[in-house]
C-alpha positions in Angstrom: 29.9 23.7 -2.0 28.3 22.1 1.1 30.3 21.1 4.2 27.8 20.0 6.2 23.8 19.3 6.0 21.3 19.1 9.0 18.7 16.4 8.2 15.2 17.7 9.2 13.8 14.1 9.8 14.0 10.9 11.3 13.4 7.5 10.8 14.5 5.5 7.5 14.8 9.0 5.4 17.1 10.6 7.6 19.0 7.4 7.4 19.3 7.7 3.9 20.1 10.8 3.5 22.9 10.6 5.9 24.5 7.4 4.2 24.9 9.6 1.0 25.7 12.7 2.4 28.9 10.3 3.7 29.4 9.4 0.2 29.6 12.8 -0.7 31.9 13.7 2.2 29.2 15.5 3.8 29.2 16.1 7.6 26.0 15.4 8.9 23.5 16.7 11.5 21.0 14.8 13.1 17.9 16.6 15.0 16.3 14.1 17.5 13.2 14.1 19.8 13.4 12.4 23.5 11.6 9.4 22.1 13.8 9.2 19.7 17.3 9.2 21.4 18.4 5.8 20.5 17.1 6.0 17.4 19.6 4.8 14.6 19.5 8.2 12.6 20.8 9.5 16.2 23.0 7.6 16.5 24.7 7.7 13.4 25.3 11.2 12.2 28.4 12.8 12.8 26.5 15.1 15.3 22.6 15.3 16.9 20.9 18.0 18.5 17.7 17.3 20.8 14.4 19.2 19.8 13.0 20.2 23.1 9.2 19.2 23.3 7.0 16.1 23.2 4.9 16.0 20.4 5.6 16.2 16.7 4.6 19.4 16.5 6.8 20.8 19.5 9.9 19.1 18.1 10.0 18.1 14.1 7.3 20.1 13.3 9.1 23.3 14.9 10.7 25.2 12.5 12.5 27.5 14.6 13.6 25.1 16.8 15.1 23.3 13.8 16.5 26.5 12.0 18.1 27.2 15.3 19.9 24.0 15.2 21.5 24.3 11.8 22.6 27.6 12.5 24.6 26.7 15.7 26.3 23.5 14.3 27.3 26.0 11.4 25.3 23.8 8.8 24.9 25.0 5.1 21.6 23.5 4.2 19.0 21.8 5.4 17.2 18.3 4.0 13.7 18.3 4.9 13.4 14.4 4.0 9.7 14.0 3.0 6.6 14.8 5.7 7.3 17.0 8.4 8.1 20.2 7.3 9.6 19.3 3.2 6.4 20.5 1.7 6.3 24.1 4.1 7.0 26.6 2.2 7.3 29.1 5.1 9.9 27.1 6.3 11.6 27.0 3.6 11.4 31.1 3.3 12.4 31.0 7.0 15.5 28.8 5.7 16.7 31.7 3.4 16.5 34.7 5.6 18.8 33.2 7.7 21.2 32.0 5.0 20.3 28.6 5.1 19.8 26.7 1.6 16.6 24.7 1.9 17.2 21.2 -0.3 14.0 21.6 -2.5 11.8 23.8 -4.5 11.2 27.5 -3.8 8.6 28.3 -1.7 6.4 29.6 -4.8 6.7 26.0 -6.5 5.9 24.5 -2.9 2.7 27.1 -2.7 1.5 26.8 -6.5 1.6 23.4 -6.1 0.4 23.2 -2.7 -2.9 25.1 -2.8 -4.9 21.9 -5.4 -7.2 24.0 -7.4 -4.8 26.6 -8.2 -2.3 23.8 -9.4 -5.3 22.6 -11.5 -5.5 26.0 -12.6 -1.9 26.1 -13.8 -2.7 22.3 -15.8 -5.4 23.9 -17.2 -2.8 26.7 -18.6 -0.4 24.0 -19.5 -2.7 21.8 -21.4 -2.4 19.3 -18.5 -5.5 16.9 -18.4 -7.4 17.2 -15.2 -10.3 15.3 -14.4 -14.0 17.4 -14.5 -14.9 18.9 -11.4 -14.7 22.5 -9.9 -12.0 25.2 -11.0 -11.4 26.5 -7.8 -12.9 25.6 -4.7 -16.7 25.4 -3.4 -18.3 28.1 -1.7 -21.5 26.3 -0.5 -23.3 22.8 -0.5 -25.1 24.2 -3.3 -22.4 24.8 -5.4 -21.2 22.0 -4.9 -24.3 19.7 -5.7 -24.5 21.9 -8.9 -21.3 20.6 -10.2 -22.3 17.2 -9.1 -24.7 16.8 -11.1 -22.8 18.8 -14.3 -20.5 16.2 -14.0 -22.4 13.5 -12.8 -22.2 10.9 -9.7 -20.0 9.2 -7.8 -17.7 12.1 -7.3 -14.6 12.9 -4.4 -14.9 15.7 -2.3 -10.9 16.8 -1.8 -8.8 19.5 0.4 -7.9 22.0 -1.8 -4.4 22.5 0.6 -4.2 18.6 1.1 -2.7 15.5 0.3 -2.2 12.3 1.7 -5.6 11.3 1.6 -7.0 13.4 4.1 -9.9 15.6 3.4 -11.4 13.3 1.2 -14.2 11.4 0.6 -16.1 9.6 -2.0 -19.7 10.5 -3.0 -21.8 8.1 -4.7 -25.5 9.8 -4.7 -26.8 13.0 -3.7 -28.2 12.3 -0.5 -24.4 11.2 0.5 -23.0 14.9 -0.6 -23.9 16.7 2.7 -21.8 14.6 5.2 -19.3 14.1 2.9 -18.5 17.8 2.8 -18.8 18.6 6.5 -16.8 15.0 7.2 -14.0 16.6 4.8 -13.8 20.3 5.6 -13.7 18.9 8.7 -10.7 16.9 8.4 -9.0 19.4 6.2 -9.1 21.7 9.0 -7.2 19.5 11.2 -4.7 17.9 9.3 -4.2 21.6 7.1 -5.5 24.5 8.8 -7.5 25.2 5.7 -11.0 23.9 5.1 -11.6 24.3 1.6 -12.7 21.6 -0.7 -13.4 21.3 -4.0 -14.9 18.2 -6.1 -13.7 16.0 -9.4 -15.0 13.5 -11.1 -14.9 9.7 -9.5 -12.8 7.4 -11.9 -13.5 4.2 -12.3 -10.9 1.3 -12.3 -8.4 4.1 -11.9 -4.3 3.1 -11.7 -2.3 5.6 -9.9 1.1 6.6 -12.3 4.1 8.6 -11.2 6.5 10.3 -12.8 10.0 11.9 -10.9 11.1 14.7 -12.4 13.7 17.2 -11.9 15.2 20.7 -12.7 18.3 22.6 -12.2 18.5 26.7 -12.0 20.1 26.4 -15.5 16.8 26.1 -17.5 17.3 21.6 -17.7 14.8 19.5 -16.8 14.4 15.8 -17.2 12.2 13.2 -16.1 13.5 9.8 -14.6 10.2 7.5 -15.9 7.4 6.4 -13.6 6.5 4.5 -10.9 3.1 2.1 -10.8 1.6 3.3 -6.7 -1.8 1.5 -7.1 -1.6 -1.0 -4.3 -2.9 1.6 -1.5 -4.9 1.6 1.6 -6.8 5.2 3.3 -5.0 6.4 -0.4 -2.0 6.0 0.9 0.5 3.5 -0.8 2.1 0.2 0.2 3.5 -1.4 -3.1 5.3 0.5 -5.7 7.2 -0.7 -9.0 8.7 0.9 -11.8 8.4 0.0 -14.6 4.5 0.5 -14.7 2.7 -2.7 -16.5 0.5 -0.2 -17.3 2.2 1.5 -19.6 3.7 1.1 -23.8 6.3 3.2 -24.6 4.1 5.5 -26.5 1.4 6.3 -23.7 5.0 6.6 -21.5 6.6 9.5 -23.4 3.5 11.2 -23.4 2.7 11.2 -19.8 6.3 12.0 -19.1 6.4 15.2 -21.1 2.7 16.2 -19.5 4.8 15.9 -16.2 7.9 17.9 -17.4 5.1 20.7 -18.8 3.5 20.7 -14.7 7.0 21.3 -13.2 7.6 23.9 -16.2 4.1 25.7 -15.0 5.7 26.8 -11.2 8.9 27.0 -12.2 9.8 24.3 -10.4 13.7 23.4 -9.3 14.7 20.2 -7.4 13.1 16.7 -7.2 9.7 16.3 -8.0 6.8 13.9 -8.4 3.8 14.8 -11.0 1.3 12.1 -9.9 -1.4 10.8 -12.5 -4.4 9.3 -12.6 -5.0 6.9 -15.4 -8.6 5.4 -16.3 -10.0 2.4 -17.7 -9.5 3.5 -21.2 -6.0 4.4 -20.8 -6.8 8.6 -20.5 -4.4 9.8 -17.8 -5.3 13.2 -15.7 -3.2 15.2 -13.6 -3.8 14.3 -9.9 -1.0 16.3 -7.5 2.3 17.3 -7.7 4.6 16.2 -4.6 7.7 19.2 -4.1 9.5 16.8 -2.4 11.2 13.5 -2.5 9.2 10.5 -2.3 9.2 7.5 -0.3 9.1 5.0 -2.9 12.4 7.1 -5.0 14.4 3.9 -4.4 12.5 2.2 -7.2 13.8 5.1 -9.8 17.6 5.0 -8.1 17.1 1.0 -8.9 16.6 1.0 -12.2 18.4 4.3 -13.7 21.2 3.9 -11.1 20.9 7.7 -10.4 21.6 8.9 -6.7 18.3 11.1 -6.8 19.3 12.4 -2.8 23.2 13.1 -4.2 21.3 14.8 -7.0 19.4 16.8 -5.3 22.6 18.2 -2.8 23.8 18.9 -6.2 21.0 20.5 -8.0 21.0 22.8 -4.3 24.9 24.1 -5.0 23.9 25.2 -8.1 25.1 22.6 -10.4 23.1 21.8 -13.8 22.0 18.6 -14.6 24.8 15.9 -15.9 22.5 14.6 -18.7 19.6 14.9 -21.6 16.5 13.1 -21.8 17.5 10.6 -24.2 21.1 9.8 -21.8 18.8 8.5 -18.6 19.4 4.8 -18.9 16.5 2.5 -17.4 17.7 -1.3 -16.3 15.0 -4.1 -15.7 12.1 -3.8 -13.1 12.5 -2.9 -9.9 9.3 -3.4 -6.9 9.5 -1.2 -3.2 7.1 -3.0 -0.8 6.9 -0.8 2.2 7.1 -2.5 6.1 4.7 -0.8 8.2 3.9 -1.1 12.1 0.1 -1.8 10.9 -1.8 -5.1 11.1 -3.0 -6.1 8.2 -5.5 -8.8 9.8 -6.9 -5.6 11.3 -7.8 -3.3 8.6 -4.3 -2.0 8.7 -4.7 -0.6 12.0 -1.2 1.5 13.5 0.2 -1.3 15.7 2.6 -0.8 18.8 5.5 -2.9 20.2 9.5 -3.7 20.9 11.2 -4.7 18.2 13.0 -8.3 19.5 14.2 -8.9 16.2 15.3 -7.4 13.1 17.1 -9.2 10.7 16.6 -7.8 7.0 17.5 -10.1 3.8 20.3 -9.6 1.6 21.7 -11.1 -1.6 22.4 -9.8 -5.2 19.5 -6.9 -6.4 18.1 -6.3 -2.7 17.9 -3.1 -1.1 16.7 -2.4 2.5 16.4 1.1 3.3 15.6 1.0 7.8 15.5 3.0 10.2 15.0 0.8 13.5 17.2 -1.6 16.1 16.0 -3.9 18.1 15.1 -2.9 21.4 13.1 0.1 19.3 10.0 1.1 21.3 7.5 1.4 18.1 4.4 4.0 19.2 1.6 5.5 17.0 3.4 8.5 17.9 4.8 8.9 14.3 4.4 7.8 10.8 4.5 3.7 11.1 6.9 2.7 8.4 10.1 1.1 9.5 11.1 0.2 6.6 11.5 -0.1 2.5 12.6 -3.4 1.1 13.5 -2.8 -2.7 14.5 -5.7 -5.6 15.7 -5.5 -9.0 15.7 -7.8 -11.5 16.2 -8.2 -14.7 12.3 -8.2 -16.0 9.4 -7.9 -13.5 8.8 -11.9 -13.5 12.2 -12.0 -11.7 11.4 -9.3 -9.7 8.1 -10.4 -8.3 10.3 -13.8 -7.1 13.0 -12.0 -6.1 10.9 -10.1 -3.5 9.2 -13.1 -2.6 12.7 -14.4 -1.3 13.1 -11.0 0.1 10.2 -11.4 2.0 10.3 -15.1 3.1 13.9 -13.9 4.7 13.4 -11.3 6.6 12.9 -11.3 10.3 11.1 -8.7 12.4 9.3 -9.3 15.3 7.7 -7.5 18.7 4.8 -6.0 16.8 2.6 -6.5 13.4 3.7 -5.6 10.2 2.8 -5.5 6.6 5.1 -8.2 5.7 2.3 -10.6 5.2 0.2 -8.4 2.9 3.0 -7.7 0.7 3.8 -11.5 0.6 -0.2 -12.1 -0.5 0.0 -9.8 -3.1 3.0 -10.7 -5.0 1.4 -14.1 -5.2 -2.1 -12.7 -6.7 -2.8 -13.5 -9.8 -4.0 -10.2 -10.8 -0.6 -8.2 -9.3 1.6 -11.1 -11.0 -0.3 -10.6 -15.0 -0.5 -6.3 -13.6 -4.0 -6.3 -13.8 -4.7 -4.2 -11.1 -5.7 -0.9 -9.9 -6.3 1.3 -6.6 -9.0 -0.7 -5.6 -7.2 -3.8 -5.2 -7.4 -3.8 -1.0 -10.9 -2.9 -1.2 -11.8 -6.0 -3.8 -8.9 -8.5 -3.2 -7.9 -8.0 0.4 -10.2 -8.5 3.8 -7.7 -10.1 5.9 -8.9 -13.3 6.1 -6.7 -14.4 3.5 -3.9 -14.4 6.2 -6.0 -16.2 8.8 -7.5 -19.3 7.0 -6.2 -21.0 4.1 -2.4 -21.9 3.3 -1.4 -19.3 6.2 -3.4 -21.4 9.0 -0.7 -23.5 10.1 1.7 -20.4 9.9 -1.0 -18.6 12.3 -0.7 -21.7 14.8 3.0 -21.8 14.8 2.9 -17.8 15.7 0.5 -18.4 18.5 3.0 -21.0 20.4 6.0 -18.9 19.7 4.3 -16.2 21.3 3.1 -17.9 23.6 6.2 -19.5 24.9 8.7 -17.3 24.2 7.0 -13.4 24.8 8.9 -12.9 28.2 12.4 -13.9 27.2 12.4 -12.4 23.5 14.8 -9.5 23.7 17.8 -7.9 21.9 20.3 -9.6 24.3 18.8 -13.0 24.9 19.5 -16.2 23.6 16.1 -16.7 22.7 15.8 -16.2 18.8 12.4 -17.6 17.3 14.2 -16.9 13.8 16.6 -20.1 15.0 13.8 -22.5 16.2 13.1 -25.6 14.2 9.0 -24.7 14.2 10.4 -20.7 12.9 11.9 -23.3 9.6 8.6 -24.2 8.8 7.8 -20.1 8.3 9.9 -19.8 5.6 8.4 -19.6 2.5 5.0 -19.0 4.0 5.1 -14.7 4.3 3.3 -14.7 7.1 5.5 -14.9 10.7 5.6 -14.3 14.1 4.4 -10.3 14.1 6.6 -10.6 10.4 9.3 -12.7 11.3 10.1 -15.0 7.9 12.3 -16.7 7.4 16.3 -16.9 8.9 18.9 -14.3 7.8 21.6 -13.7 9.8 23.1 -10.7 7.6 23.0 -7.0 7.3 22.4 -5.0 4.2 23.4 -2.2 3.4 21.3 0.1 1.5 23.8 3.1 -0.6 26.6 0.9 -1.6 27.8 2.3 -4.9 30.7 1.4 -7.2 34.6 2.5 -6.6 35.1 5.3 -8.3 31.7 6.2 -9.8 30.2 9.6 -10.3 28.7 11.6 -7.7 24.9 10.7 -9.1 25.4 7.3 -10.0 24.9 4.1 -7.6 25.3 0.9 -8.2 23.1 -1.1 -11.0 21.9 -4.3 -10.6 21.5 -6.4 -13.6 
C-alpha cells in the first residue's frame, strides 16, 4: 500500500489528484517551478519541492529532476497527471529502476501505443477499424502521393509519434500535398523529436467518440462508456459530454468492446482512452489511444460515480478491479466545458493576465475542478486551462441548462477566457438537438457572434468596467465588478468582463464524496 505519492504536475490536475489522494489518506508531494510558487497545487500538498530551471523543459519536463524528488521525500509512486511527462515511457522505465511505481501503463503499452502506425498495426491485428491510409509511415513525397490517390482526396497528413494535433494537416488536392508534408514533418520534429508522417483518409462530418477503459494486472478489464469531444479548436477539445447523442445502445456496446479489444492488443494496465472517429454513416474507426488520464475524466466520475484517479492508485498497488461490465452503473448526462486563458474573439488566441477575480458557481450537480487564485499571474508559458466546470443532470436537456447557470455564475476576471464560447454553444441550436460534429468552430463559430448581436450591450458594459476600474481591480481591494449594479445586467448574458458572469460569492469544492463510501465511489448526482 502507498504512503505517500509525488504528483508530477501542476495546475488543476495536480489539484485533483491531491484532493483524492487526501481521501485516501495519502500524503502528498507537490513539485513546483519558480513561476509557480504560489500556485494553489503548491500550496496545498502536504509537502513541495522546487524544480530548479525556467522553462518547462528544465523543470516539469525533467525527469531526473523529478525522480530525484520522489526519492528524497521517500515517496512510493509517482502521478504523472496528463501532459508533461504521463505519456514517456522512458520516464516511466526510469521510475522503476529506481523503485518507484509509475501510476499508469507500462512503458511497452505507452510505446505500442505511442508510435501511430504501429498502434494501427496492432488494430489491424485486432480487427479494429482504422480509416484507409498508409500501414506504416511514408518514406517519400512520392509515396505518399501514391496512396493519395489509392485512397483518394482530401486526406490528413499525421505524426506517426504525435498527438494533440500537432504534425497535422489537411490535404484537399494534389498540388496541396507537398507543403503539407514538409509543414508537418516539420512540426513533428519539434513538438516530438520524430518526423515521420503517415496519411489516412479525410472524413467527412466526422464526430470524435471516446471510450475510458481500464485494466488491472489480474487479467479484468472494463470500459466506463464514452464521452462525445467534438466541439474542438487546432483538434484540440473545448466541450465534452457523456453520454454521446451520437450514439443507441447498440452502436455503444459495439464501440466499447472495439475499445476493450485495443487496450487487450498492448497489454494495457491502468486508465485509458481509445479515441474514435465516427463518420457520416455511423462507421466508427480507430483514431489514438491516450495511456493516460484525460482531461475531460470528470464527465465519466459524474455519471458512473467512480473515483477513476482513486482507481487508478488502486489498480497501481496491485488491486483487481471491484466490478464486471454489466455492474458499472451510468446516471443521467453529464457536460465538461473547459475555461481557457484564450480569446475567443481572437481565434482562440493564448491570452495573458492577473487573475482579479475568481469566483466559481456552485449548487446541486456542479463540479469545478481549478487550479488558480486570484492574484495568479496567467503567462503563455504553460498549457492555458485554468479550469473544468462539470454539471449533471438528470437527462442532457437539464444538463445543457444547468451549465448555462453554471456559466452565467461564475466570475473570472484579469484576462480572456472561453467562458463566452462555451455560453454560445450551449445555446446553438445544432449542440442543443446534438447535431454536431468536429467542424462546428470552423462552420458555426467566427467570433463575431460575441461582438454584435444580443452580446453588444454586454461588450459595452465590459468596456466601461475596464475602463474605470483596471487600476484598482485586485485580490485585496474593495473594488469588485462582480458587485456593481451594471456587472447585474451580465448575468444571464455568458459573455463578461474578460469572463466575469454573473455574482457568486461561494466556493466549490470539487471531490466531495459520501460518508462512508467505497474507496472508488464519489458522490452521484441525480
Amino acid at each position: 500500500m502507498f504512503r505517500k505519492i509525488l504528483i508530477a504536475n501542476r495546475g488543476e490536475i495536480a489539484l485533483r489528484v491531491i484532493r483524492t489522494c487526501r481521501e485516501l489518506g495519502l500524503k502528498t508531494v507537490a513539485v513546483y517551478s519558480e513561476s509557480d510558487r504560489k500556485s494553489p497545487h503548491a500550496l496545498v500538498a502536504d509537502e513541495a519541492v522546487l524544480l530548479e530551471g525556467e522553462t518547462a523543459r528544465e523543470t516539469y519536463l525533467n525527469a531526473e529532476q523529478i525522480i530525484a524528488a520522489a526519492m528524497e521525500r521517500q515517496a512510493d509512486a509517482i502521478h504523472p497527471g496528463y501532459g508533461f511527462l504521463s505519456e514517456n515511457a522512458d520516464f516511466a522505465e526510469a521510475c522503476a529502476r529506481e523503485g518507484v511505481v509509475f501510476i499508469g501503463p507500462d512503458p511497452h503499452a505507452i510505446r505500442q501505443m505511442g508510435d501511430k502506425t504501429r498502434a494501427r498495426e496492432l488494430m489491424v491485428q485486432a480487427g479494429v477499424p482504422i480509416p484507409p491510409g498508409t500501414g506504416s509511415s511514408v518514406t517519400s513525397d512520392k509515396e505518399a502521393l501514391q496512396t493519395a490517390r489509392r485512397i483518394g482526396f482530401p486526406v490528413i497528413v499525421k505524426a506517426a509519434a504525435g498527438g494533440g494535433g500537432k504534425g497535422m494537416r489537411k490535404v484537399r488536392a494534389e498540388g496541396e500535398l507537398p507543403g503539407a508534408l514538409k509543414a508537418a514533418r516539420s512540426e513533428a520534429a519539434g513538438a516530438f523529436g520524430d518526423d515521420r508522417v503517415y496519411l489516412e483518409k479525410y472524413l467527412e462530418e466526422p464526430r470524435h467518440v471516446e471510450f475510458q477503459i481500464f485494466a488491472d494486472r489480474h487479467g479484468n478489464m472494463v470500459h466506463l462508456f464514452d464521452r462525445e469531444c467534438s466541439i474542438q479548436r487546432r483538434h484540440q477539445k473545448l466541450i465534452e459530454e457523456s453520454p454521446s447523442p451520437l450514439l443507441d445502445e447498440t452502436l455503444r456496446s459495439e464501440m466499447g468492446e472495439a475499445a476493450l479489444r485495443v487496450a487487450g492488443s498492448c497489454g494495457y494496465v491502468g486508465a485509458g482512452t481509445v479515441e474514435f472517429l465516427v463518420d457520416s454513416d455511423r462507421r466508427f474507426y480507430f483514431l489514438e489511444m491516450n495511456t493516460r488520464l484525460q482531461v475531460e475524466h470528470p464527465v465519466t466520475e459524474m455519471i458512473t460515480g467512480i473515483d477513476l484517479v482513486a482507481l487508478q492508485i488502486r489498480v497501481a498497488e496491485g488491486h483487481p478491479l471491484p466490478w464486471k461490465q454489466h455492474e458499472i452503473p451510468r446516471h443521467g448526462h453529464a457536460i465538461e466545458c473547459r475555461i481557457c486563458a484564450e480569446n475567443p474573439m481572437e481565434q482562440f488566441l493564448p491570452a495573458a493576465g492577473t487573475i482579479h477575480s475568481w469566483r466559481p458557481p456552485s449548487g446541486a450537480g456542479i463540479r469545478v475542478d481549478e487550479g488558480i487564485r486570484q492574484g495568479q499571474l496567467v503567462t503563455p508559458e504553460y498549457d492555458p486551462l485554468l479550469a473544468k466546470l462539470i454539471v449533471h443532470g438528470k437527462n442532457r436537456a437539464e444538463a445543457i441548462t444547468r451549465m448555462i447557470r453554471a456559466l452565467d455564475d461564475t466570475v473570472l476576471t484579469g484576462c480572456p477566457t472561453t467562458i463566452p464560447f462555451c455560453r454560445y454553444v450551449m445555446d446553438h441550436p445544432a449542440f442543443r438537438e446534438g447535431r454536431y460534429d468536429t467542424h462546428f468552430i470552423p462552420e458555426q463559430f467566427s467570433g463575431k457572434e460575441l461582438q454584435y448581436g444580443k452580446f453588444s450591450h454586454t461588450v459595452a458594459i465590459i468596456a466601461g468596467l475596464l475602463h474605470n476600474d483596471n487600476n484598482h481591480w485586485d485580490s485585496g481591494s474593495g473594488a469588485d465588478p462582480a458587485s456593481s449594479a451594471d456587472a447585474d445586467k451580465l448575468k444571464g448574458s455568458g459573455l463578461t468582463t474578460n469572463s466575469i458572469s454573473g455574482q457568486n460569492r461561494s466556493r466549490n469544492s470539487n471531490t466531495g464524496s459520501n460518508a462512508g463510501a467505497s474507496w472508488w465511489t464519489r458522490r452521484k448526482y441525480r
